[in-house]
Structure formats: structure tokens, C-alpha cells
C-alpha positions in Angstrom: 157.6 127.4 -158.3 154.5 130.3 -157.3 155.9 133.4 -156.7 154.1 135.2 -153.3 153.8 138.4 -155.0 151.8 137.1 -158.0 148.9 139.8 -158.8 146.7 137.2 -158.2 147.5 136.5 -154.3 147.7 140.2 -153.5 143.8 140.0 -151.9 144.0 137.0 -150.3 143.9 138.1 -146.1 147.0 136.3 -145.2 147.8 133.6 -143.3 146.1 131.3 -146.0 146.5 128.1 -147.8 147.8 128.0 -151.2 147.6 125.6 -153.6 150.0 125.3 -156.8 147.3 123.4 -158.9 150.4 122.1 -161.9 152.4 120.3 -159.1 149.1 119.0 -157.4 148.0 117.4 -160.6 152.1 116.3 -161.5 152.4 114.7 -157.5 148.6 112.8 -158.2 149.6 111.6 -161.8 153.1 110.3 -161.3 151.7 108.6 -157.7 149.2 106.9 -160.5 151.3 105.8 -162.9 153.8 104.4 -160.6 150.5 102.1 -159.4 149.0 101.3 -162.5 152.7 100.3 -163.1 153.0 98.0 -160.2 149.4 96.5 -160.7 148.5 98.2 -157.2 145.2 99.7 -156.6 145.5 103.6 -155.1 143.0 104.4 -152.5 144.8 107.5 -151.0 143.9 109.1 -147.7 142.0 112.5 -147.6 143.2 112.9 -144.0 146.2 115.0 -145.9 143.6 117.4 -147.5 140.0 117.1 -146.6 138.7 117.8 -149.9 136.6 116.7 -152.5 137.6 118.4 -155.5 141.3 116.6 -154.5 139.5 113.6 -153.8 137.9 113.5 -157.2 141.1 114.7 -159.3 142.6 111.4 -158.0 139.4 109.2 -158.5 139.7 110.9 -162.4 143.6 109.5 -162.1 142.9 106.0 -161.3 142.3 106.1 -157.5 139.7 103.1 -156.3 139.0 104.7 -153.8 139.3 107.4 -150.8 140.6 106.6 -146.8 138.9 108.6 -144.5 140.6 109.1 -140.9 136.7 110.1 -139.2 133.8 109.8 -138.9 133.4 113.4 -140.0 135.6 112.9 -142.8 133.5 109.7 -144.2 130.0 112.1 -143.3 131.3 114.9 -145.7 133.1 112.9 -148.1 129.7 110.7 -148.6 127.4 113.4 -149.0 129.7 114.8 -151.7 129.4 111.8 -153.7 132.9 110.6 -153.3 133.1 106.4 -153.8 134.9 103.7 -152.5 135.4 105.1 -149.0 137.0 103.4 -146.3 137.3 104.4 -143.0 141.0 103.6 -141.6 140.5 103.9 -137.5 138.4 101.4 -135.0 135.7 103.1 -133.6 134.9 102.5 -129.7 132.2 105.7 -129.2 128.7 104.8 -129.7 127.4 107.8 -130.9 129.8 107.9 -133.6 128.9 104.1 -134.3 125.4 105.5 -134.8 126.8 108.0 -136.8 128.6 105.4 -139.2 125.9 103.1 -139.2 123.7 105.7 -140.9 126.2 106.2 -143.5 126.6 102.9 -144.4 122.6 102.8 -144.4 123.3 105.0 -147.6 126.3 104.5 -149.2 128.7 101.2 -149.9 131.8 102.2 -147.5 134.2 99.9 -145.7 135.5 99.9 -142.2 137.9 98.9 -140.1 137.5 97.0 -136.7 139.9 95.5 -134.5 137.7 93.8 -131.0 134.6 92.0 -132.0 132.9 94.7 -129.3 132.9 96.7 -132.5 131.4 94.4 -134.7 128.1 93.4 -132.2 127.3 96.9 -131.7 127.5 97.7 -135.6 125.7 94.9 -136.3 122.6 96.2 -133.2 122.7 99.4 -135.0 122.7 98.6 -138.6 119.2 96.8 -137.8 118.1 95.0 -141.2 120.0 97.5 -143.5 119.5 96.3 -146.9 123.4 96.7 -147.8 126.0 94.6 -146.3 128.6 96.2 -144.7 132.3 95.5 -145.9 134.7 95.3 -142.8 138.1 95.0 -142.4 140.7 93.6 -139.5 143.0 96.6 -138.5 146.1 94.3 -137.8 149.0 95.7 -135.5 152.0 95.9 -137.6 154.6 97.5 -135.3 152.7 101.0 -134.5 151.3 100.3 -131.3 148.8 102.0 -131.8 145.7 100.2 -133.1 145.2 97.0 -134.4 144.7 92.9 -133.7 148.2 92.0 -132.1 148.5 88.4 -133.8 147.0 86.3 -136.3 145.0 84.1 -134.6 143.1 86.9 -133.1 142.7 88.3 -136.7 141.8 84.9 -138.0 139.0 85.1 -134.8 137.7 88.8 -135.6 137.7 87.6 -139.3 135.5 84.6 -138.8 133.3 86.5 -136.3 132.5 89.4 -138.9 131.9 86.5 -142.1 129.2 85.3 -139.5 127.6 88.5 -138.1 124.4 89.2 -140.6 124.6 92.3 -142.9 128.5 92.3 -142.3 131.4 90.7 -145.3 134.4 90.2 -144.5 136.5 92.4 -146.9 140.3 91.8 -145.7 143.1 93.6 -143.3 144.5 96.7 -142.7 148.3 96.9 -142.0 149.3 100.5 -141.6 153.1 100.9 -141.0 152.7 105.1 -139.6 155.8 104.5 -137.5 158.5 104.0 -140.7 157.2 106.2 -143.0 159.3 108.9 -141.9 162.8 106.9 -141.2 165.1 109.2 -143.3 167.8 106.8 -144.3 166.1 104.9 -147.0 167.9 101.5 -146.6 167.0 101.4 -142.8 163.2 102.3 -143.6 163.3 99.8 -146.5 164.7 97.3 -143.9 161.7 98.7 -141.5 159.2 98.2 -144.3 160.1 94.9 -144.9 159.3 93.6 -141.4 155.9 94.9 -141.8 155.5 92.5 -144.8 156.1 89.7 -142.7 153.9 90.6 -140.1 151.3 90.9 -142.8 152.0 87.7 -144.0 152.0 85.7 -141.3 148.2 87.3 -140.2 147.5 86.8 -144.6 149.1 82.8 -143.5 146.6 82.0 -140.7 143.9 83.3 -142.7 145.1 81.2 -145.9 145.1 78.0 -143.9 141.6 78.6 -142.7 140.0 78.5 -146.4 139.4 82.6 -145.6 139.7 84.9 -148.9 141.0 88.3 -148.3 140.4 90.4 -150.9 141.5 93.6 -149.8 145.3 94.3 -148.1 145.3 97.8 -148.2 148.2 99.7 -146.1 151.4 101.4 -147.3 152.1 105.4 -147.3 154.1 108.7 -148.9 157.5 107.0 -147.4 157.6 103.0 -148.0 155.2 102.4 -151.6 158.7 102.2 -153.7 159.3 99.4 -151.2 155.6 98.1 -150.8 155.8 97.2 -154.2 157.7 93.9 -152.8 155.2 93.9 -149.9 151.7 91.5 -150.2 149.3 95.2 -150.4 146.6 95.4 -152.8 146.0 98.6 -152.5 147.9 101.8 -151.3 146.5 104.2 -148.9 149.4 107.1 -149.7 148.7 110.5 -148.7 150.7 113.5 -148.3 152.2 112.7 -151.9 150.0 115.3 -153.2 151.2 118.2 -151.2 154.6 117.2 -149.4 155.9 119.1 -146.3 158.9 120.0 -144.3 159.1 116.6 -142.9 158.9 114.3 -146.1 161.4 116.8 -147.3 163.9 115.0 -145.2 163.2 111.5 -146.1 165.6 110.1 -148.4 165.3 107.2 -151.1 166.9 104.0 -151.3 170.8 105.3 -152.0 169.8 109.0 -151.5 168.1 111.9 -152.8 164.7 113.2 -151.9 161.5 111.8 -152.7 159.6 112.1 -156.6 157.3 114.8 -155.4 156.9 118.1 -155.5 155.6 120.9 -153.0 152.5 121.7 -153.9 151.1 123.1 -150.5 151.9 126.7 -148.6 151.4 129.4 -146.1 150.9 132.2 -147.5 152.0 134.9 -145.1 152.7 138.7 -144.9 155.7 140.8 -143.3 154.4 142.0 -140.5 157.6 143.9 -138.8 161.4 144.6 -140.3 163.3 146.5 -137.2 165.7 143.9 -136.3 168.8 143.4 -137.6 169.2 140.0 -139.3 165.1 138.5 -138.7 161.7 139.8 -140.3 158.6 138.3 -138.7 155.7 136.9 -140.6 152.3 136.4 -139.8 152.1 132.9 -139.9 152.6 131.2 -136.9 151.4 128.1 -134.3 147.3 129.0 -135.5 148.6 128.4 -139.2 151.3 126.1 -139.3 151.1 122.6 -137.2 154.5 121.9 -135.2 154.5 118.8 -135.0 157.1 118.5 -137.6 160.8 120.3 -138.7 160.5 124.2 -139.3 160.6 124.5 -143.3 163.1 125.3 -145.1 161.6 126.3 -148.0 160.9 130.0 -147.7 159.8 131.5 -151.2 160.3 135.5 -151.3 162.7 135.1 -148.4 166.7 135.5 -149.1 168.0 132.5 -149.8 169.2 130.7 -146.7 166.7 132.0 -144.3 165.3 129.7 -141.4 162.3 130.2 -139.8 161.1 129.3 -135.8 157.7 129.8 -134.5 157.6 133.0 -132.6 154.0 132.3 -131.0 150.4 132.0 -132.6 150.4 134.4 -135.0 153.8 135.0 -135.5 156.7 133.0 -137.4 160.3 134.7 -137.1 162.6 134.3 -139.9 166.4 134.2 -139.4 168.6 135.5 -142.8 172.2 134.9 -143.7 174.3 137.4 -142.2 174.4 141.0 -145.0 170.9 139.7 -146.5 168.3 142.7 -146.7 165.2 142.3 -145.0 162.1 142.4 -147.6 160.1 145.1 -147.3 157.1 145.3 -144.7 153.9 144.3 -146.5 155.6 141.7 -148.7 154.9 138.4 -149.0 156.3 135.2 -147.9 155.2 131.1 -149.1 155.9 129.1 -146.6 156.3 125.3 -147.6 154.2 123.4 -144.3 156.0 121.6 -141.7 153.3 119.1 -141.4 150.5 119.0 -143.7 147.6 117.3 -142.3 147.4 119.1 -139.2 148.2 122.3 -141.1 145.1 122.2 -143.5 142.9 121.1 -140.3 143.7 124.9 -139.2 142.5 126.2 -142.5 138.9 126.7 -143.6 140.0 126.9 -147.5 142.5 126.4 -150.0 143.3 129.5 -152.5 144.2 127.3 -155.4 146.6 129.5 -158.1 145.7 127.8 -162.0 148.0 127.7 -164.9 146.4 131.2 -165.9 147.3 132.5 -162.5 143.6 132.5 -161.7 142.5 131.8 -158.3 139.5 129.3 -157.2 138.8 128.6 -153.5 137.9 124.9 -152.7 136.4 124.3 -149.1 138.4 122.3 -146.4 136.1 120.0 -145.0 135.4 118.1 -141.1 138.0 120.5 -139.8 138.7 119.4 -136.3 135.7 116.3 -137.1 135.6 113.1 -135.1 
């Protein structure tokens, strides 16, 4: 585990994102080798880090490909030559249609599309592009959030882009966001496996229709031990590589936390030690996203020490009763509560190396649509 008062971090202006490059590259070649295992394709999502040199360390690993939750996202992530990128939301706007539609005028990507709305103005501004679009069905598996809501509207939407001109159809999306954080692993096991049946019954209607789906691509950080049962082709796991206060609860199948190590903090500074029993950090609601449990994991801080946002740029830091405070100017790693929206707040990563050398790698399409 990187200690916060390595030589190497004293420089960096703190609140900042560090990386611990040896559990990175550990979290990206077990989540491989558990695929390759399984005879599953990887094509993880680089919502969870926004950048390329992460993107390409899991291409190097095995990966297929590389989700993309924007437009933004697919923009940067094309023009720094990362392949096999799919793009895992419907889009409605027509400006960012354009936008996509001059992408795909340049690069082999893959959408998704759930109303054939989507598909006829794709296809109006695509014009005679010269490379056929792949598109998918984004099926409604139990999120309620996007998605076709039965099969015979997926069989429909798949017919209608096999017959739209510079469109193929590739397959069907079936992302299951709501269970990957159920704790208890038997109860999101059980969750998980409803989701397979709602895939197969849309993979069912398709079947009977003579329609080939190539592609079932799904499946995240909490269910792909159970996925492995589930009809998914490919797996479009994502905060594996970092892990975060929140997949820090979740619990496997009969207990104990999940194969991954942290590999992604806030590095912060003490900022003020006058009260009795807290310190305060400098890394608060403008560096750490809230939308998931306050972390636990607290290196530099005594052990047992909780911590509660104290505004924007200040995180307050509760220690067992007789712990001493550390001493102002110190430094504190704070393991993220929830790592997407936590690297969307940052414009770089400080990556620490085995040599305790420090690169900086860019976070890209921060706050992008």
C-alpha cells in the first residue's frame, strides 16, 4: 500500500489523484485472466477513468475493446487511437448525433440505440459514409433507466437497423447498473440471474426470427463471477481497476470482499489540528464525489479514523478516542467513495511507479456529453 509521505508525492499541490501503478496493472490482469478463463471477451468501460494510457494497458491485457459513456468520451478516446469503442447510452440530442456521426465517418465504433427515432436521424446524417455503422439494441433489464422494454420491440428496432443503409445490426446491450452494488452476494447473484432471463427471452425472439446476434455485451465490477452463467459475450466491467468505498462493501457469494485491490486516491494535506479528537483535510465535496459511503480507508490517518465531508474543500476526520492528531502539513490517501464521479473532478492522475517515480497521465472529457 503507497505511503502519503513518499519523497515522491511531497510536490504534488494537494487535493490530487493518485495512482498506485502495481495494483492498477494486478486489478487489469487478474480481471483478464478471469475472462480469458471464462471464454468472455473484456471490453471494459473508461467511464471509471477517462484515460487512454489505462485504456491501452487493458487493450495490451486482452481487452476487445473500450465502452465509452459520451459522446465526449468516444471524441477523445478516437482521436487517441483507442479501438473497438462502443458507445453504451442512446443518444436523443441532434447536435451530439452530428457529433457521433462524424466519428463513425472516421473510425469503426459501435452504438447503442433504443427508439428507431435514433436510427433515421443517424442514418440522415451519416449521408453515404463509406463505413457501416455497427448498432446495438439497449434492452431494459430491470434499471429503468434506458432501454427497449420487451422483446418484440427489440426484435422491431433490430429488424429496422438490418434494413436502414450504412447501418449492421451488431446485437444487444443489457446493463444490470441497479445490482451491481447489492452487498449480500447470494441476493445479487439471485438479482443477476433475473437479468439473464430477461436477456434471454429478448436473445429468444430474436432467435426465432432467423436474427444473429453477435455481440451480448453487459455485465459489471459486482455480478461478472455470476455472469459467467449468464448468455454475455462480452463484459463491460469498470471500476475493477481502481475500486472505491462503495465496492468495498460488496461482498462475494458466501462472504468476503471482492478480488481487487485499491488502486485509486485522494491525496490530501492537514490543513488544521486544534480540535480535540478530529484533524481536517483538504479534500472535500470539489475532490471526492458523495454519491457513495465516506471511506474507510484512511492511509497516514490512526487506524480507526472516519471521515465526513466538512464542505468543498474540506474533509473532517474523526480518530479513536487517545489517538494523536498527525502533524499539520502531513499527508493523508484517501481511498474514493465513488470513483467515476471522483476522477470527472480531476484534470490528472499522479501515477507513483515501482521506482517510486511519478508520471502524470491526462484525465480526459471531464464533465463531456
Amino acid at each position: 500500500m503507497l505511503d502519503p509521505n513518499l519523497p515522491a508525492l511531497h510536490d504534488i499541490q494537494t487535493p490530487a489523484l493518485v495512482v498506485e501503478s502495481s495494483a492498477l496493472a494486478r486489478n487489469i490482469a487478474g480481471m483478464a485472466a478471469f475472462a480469458k478463463g471464462h471464454g468472455v471477451g473484456l471490453r471494459p468501460h473508461a467511464k471509471t477513468h477517462k484515460s487512454p494510457r489505462i485504456a491501452q494497458l487493458q487493450l495490451d491485457a486482452g481487452a476487445q475493446g473500450i465502452c465509452c459513456a459520451t459522446v465526449a468520451e468516444i471524441e477523445a478516446f478516437a482521436l487517441a487511437g483507442i479501438s473497438g469503442l462502443l458507445l453504451t447510452g442512446p443518444v436523443a440530442d441532434r447536435p451530439k448525433l452530428e457529433r457521433l456521426a462524424r466519428v463513425a465517418r472516421d473510425q469503426d465504433i459501435s452504438i447503442v440505440v433504443d427508439h428507431a427515432d435514433q436510427v433515421a436521424v443517424l442514418r440522415e446524417l451519416l449521408g453515404d459514409a463509406s463505413r457501416p455503422l455497427q448498432v446495438l439494441v439497449d434492452i431494459d433489464v430491470g434499471q429503468r433507466r434506458t432501454g427497449v422494454i420487451d422483446a418484440a420491440a427489440t426484435l422491431a428496432l433490430a429488424q429496422t437497423i438490418a434494413a436502414t443503409p450504412g447501418m449492421r445490426f451488431g446485437g444487444i446491450q443489457g446493463y444490470a447498473g441497479h445490482v451491481q452494488h447489492i452487498i449480500d452476494g447470494g441476493e445479487r447473484k439471485a438479482a443477476a440471474g433475473a437479468v439473464h432471463a430477461v436477456v434471454a427471452e429478448h436473445l429468444a425472439a430474436l432467435a426465432d426470427a432467423g436474427i444473429e446476434v453477435a455481440i451480448v455485451t453487459g455485465v459489471g465490477t459486482g455480478t461478472y463471477a455470476f455472469d459467467v452463467a449468464g448468455p454475455y459475450t462480452e463484459w463491460q466491467v469498470g471500476s475493477y481497476v481502481f475500486m472505491d468505498a462503495d465496492y468495498g462493501r460488496v461482498q462475494r457469494e458466501g462472504g468476503g470482499a471482492l478480488p481487487h485491490e485499491p488502486s485509486l486516491f485522494v491525496l490530501s494535506t492537514v490543513t488544521s489540528v486544534n480540535r480535540a479528537g478530529e484533524f481536517t483535510i483538504d479534500a472535500g465535496a470539489k475532490s471526492l464525489a458523495f454519491n457513495g459511503p465516506a471511506p474507510e480507508l484512511l492511509i497516514g490517518a490512526p487506524e480507526g479514523s472516519t471521515y465526513r465531508f466538512g464542505g468543498d474543500e474540506h474533509g473532517m476526520i474523526t480518530m479513536p478516542a487517545g489517538s494523536p492528531a498527525p502533524k499539520l502539513g502531513s499527508r493523508i490517501l484517501v481511498l474514493t467513495t465513488h470513483c467515476d464521479p471522483t476522477v470527472n473532478l480531476h484534470a490528472e492522475y499522479h501515477v507513483v511507479g515501482h521506482n517510486n517515480g511519478i508520471e502524470t497521465w491526462p484525465v480526459l472529457a471531464r464533465y463531456g456529453t
